[in-house]
VEXDREN-2710 file (C-alpha; in Angstrom, 1 decimal):
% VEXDREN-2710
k/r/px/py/pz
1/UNK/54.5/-24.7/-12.5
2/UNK/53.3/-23.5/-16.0
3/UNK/53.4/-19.2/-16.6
4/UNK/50.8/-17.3/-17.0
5/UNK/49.8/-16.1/-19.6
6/UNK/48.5/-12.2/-20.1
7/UNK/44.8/-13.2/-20.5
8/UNK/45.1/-15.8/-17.2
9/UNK/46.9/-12.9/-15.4
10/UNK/44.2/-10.5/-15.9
11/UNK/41.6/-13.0/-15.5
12/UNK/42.4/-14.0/-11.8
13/UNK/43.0/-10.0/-10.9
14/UNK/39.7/-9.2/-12.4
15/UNK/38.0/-11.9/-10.0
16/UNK/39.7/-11.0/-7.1
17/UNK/39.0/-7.0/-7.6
18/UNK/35.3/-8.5/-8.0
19/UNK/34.9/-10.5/-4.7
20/UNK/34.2/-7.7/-2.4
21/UNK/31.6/-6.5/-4.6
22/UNK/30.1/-10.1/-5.1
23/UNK/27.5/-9.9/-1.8
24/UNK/26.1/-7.0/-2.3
25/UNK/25.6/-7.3/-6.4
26/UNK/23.9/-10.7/-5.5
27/UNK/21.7/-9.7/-2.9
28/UNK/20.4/-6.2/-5.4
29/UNK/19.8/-8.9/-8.0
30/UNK/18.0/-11.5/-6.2
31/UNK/16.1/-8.9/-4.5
32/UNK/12.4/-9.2/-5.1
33/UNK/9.6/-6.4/-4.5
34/UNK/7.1/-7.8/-1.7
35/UNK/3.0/-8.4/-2.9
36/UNK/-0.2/-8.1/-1.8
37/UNK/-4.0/-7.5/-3.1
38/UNK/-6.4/-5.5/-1.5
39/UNK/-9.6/-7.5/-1.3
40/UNK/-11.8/-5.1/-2.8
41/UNK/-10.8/-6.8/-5.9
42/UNK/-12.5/-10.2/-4.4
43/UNK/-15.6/-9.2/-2.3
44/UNK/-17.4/-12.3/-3.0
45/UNK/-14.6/-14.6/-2.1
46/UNK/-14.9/-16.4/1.8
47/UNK/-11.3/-15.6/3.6
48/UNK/-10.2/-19.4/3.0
49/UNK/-10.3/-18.4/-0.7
50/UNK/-8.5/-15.2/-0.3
51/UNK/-5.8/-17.0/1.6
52/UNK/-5.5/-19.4/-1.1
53/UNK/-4.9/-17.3/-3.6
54/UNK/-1.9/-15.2/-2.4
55/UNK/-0.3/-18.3/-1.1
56/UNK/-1.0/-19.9/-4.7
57/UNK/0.3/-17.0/-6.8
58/UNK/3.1/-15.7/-4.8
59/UNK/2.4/-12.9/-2.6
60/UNK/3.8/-12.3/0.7
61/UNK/0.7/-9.7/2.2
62/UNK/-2.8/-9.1/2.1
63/UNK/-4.4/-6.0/2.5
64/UNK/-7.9/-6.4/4.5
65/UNK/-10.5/-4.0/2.8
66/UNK/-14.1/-5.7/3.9
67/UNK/-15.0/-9.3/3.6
68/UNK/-18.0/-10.9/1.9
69/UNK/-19.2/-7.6/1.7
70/UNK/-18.6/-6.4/5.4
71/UNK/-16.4/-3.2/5.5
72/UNK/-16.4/-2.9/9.6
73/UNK/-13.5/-5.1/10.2
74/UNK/-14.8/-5.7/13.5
75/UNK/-18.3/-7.4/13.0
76/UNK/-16.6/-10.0/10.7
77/UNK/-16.4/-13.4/12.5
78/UNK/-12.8/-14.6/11.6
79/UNK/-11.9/-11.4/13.4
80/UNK/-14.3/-11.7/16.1
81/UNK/-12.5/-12.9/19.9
82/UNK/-13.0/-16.8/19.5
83/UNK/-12.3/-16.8/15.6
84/UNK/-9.0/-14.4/15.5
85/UNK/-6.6/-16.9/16.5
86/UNK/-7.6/-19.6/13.9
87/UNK/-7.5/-16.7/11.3
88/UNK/-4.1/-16.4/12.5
89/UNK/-3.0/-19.5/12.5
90/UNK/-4.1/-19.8/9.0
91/UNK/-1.8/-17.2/7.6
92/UNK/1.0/-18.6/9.5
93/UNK/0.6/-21.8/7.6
94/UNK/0.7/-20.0/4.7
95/UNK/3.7/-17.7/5.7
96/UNK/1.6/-14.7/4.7
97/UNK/0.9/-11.7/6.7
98/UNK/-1.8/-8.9/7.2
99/UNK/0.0/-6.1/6.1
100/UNK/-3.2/-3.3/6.2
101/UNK/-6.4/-2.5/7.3
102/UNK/-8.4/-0.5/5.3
103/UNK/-10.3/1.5/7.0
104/UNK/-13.1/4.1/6.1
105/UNK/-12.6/6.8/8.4
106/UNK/-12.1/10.2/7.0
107/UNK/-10.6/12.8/9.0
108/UNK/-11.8/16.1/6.7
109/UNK/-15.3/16.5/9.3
110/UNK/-16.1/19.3/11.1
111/UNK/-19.7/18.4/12.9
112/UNK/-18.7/16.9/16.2
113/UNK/-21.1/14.0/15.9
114/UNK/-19.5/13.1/12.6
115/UNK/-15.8/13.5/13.6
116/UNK/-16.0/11.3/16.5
117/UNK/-18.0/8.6/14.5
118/UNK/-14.7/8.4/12.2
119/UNK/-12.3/8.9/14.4
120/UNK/-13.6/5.9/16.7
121/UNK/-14.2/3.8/14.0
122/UNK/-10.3/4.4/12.6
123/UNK/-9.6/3.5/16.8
124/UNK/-11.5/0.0/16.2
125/UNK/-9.1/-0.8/13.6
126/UNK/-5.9/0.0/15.2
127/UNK/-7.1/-2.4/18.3
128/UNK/-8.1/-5.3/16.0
129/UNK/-4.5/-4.6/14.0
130/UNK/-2.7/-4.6/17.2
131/UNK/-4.5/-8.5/17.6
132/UNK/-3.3/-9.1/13.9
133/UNK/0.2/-8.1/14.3
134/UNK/-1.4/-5.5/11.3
135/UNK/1.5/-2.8/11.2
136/UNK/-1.1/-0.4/8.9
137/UNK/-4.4/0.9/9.3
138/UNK/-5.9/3.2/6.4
139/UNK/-7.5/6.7/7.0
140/UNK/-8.7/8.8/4.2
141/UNK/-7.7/12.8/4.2
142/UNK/-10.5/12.9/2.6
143/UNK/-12.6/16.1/1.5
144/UNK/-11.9/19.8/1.0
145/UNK/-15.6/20.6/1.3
146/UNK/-16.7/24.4/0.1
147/UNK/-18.2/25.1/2.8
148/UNK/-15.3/25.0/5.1
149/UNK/-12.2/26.8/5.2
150/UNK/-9.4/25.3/3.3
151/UNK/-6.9/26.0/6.0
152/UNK/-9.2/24.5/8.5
153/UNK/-9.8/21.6/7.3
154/UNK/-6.3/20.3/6.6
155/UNK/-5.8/21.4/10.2
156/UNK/-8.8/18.8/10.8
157/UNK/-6.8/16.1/8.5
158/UNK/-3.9/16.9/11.2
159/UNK/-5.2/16.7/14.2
160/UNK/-7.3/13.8/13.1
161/UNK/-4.0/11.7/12.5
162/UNK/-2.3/13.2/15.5
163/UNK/-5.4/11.7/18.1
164/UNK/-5.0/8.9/16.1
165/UNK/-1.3/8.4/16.9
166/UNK/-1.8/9.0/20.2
167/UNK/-4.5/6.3/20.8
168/UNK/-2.0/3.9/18.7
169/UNK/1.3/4.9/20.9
170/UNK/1.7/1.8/22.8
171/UNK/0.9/-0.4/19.8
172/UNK/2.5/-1.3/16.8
173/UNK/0.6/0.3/14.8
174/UNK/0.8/3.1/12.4
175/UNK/-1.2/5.2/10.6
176/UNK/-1.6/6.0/7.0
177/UNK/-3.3/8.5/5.5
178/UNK/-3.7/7.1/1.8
179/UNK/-3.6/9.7/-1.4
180/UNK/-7.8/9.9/-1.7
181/UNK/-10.3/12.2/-2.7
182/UNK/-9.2/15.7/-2.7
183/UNK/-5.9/15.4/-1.2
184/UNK/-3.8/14.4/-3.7
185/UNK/-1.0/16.9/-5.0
186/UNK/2.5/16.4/-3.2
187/UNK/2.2/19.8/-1.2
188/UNK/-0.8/19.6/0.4
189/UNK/0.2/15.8/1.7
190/UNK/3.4/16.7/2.2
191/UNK/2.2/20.1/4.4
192/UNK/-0.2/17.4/6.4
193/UNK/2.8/15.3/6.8
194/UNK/5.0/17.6/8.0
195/UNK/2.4/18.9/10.1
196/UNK/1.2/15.6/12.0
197/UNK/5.0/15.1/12.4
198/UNK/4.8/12.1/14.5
199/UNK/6.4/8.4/13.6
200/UNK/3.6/6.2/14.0
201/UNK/2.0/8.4/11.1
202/UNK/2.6/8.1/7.0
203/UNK/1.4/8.2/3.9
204/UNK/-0.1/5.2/1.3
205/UNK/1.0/6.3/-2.5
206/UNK/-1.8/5.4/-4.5
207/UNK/0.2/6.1/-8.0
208/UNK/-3.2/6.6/-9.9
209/UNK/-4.9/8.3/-7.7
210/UNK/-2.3/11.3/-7.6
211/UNK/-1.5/11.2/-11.5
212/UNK/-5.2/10.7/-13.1
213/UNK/-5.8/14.2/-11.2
214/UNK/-2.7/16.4/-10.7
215/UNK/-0.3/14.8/-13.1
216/UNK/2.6/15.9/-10.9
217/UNK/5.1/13.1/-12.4
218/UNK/6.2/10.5/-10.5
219/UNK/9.4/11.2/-9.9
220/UNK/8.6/14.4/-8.1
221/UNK/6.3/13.3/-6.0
222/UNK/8.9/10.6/-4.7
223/UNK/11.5/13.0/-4.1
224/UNK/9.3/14.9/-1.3
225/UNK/7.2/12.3/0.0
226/UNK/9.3/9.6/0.4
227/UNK/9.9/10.0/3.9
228/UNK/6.7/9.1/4.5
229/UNK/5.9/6.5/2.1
230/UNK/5.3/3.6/4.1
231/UNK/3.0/1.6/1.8
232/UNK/1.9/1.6/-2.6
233/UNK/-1.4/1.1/-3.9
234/UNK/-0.9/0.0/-7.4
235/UNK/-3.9/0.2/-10.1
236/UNK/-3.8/1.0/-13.7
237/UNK/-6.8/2.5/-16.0
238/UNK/-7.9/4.2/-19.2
239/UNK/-9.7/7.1/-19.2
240/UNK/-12.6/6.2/-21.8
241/UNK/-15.4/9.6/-23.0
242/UNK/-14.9/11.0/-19.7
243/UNK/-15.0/7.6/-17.6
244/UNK/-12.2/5.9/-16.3
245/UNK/-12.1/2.2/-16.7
246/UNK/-9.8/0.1/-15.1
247/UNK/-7.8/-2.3/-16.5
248/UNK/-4.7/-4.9/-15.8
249/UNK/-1.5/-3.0/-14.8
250/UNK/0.6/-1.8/-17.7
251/UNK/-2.4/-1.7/-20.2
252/UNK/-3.6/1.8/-19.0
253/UNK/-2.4/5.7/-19.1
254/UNK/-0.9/5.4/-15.1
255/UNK/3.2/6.4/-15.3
256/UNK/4.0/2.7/-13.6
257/UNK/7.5/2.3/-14.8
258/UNK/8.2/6.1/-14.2
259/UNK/7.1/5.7/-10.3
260/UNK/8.3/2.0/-9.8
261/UNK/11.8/3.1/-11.1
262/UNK/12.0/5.8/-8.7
263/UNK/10.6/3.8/-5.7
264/UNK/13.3/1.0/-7.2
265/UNK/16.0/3.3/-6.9
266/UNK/15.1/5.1/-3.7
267/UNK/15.2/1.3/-2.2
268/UNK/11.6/1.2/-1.0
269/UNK/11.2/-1.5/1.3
270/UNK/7.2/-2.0/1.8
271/UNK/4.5/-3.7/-0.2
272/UNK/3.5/-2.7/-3.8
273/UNK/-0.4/-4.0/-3.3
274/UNK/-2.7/-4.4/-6.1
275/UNK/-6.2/-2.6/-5.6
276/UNK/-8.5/-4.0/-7.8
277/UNK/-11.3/-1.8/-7.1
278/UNK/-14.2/-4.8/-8.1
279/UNK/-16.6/-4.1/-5.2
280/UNK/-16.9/-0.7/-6.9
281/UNK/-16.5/-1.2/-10.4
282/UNK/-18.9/-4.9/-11.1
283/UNK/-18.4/-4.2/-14.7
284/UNK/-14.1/-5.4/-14.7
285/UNK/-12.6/-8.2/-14.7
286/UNK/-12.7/-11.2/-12.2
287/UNK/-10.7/-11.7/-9.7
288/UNK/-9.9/-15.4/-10.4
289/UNK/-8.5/-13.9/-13.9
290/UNK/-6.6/-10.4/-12.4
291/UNK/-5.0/-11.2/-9.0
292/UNK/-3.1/-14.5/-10.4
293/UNK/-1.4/-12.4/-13.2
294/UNK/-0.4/-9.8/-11.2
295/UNK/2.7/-10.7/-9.0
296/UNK/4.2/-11.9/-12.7
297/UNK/3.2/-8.4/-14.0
298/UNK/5.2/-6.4/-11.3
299/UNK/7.9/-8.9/-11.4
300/UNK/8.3/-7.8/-15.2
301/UNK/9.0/-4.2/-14.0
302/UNK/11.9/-5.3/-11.5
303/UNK/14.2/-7.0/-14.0
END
């Protein structure tokens, strides 16, 4: 048998001090973030091409926000009773999943009439995601109108999400109440949160729409919300004479690599999904140019 030498010695220790370590450094580094796009950056597109797509360029999800135009879930015929299951059976074929429903409801309203109108309309969508194996439907907070009480109406926003819960409690369903409109610092979501204080209910991040308003850094808003972070809505604009213009992620003013860094290192789990807001905005890019670029975009920021 030859003799080591000092370098082999050291060599073969260093590898075997490594091998524990090996399975867990391996699985961090192959470790992808999962996709998906909301389709209000396609509203044109039929379902067969929105399907296509994400299976095409690498996403995992989709996030269902209208079709064709239709943003009641429930009058669209690939969700109707004798269309559902070959909806399904498309997205198994493609191994992709509905990861959210985006709903309309807004749970700020005070008039009776009102209230109930969102609040069974936000019920629709938890029955047809229960039929979707959905785990997310979408509610907005959404308003801190003048002319109610301040206190009040986050009290609304709560109980809103609370009867929602409850109607969802022997589904699995959840609810999430996505940074929108007025309610969008990290205190007044995370006082909702705290007091809806149920698990079927959470929060959607939507990283611009927090920033372009309060410009609470990312970092700090992780850091007290993330229990409740279920879900990321990704965007990225420019702020343009008073307007803001959206653009492809990583040419704009949002802090992406500041809140993808902390979400990276908090070991966020859900979907980072791309809300191109096209059926809003006619004037940006197409989708057939913006939704295949973006799963190489993000994968830039996980390196």
């Amino acid at each position: 048998m030859k003799p080591y030498s000092r370098r082999q010695f050291f060599k073969q220790v260093v590898g075997l001090v490594a091998i524990p370590f090996a399975g867990p450094l391996f699985e961090l580094a192959k470790r992808k973030p999962l996709l998906s796009f909301s389709t209000l950056g396609c509203p044109d597109w039929s379902f067969e091409t929105i399907v296509k797509c994400a299976a095409e360029n690498g996403y995992q999800g989709i996030e269902i926000r209208g079709l064709k135009g239709e943003l009641d879930l429930s009058k669209c015929p690939e969700f109707s009773p004798t269309g559902i299951n070959s909806t399904k059976k498309m997205l198994e074929d493609k191994s992709l999943k509905i990861i959210g429903l985006g709903s309309s409801a807004k749970m700020h309203h005070a008039a009776p009439a009102e209230r109930q109108k969102n609040l069974d309309e936000a019920k629709r969508f938890i029955e047809l995601a229960q039929k979707l194996d959905c785990p997310y439907v979408r509610v907005f907070p959404d308003d801190l109108p003048k002319d109610q009480d301040r206190e009040a109406t986050i009290q609304l926003i709560i109980q809103g999400l609370q009867a929602l819960a409850a109607f969802a409690k022997n589904t699995k369903v959840n609810i999430l109440l996505e940074s929108h409109g007025q309610v969008v610092s990290k205190d007044l979501l995370y006082q909702i949160m705290k007091g809806a204080n149920d698990p079927k209910v959470g929060l959607i991040w939507d990283i611009w729409n927090m920033w372009s308003v309060t410009k609470e850094p990312p970092q700090e808003v992780y850091a007290q919300l993330k229990p409740y972070i279920r879900h990321i809505h990704v965007k990225d604009a420019k702020t343009l004479d008073g307007k803001v213009r959206y653009v492809p992620i990583g040419q704009g003013e949002c802090p992406l690599t500041e809140a993808l860094t902390a979400l990276k290192k908090g070991a966020f789990k859900g979907y980072y999904s791309f809300e191109w807001e096209k059926m809003w905005h006619s004037e940006i890019e197409e989708p057939e140019v913006v939704l295949p670029e973006y799963p190489g975009l993000m994968r830039g920021y996980f390196k």
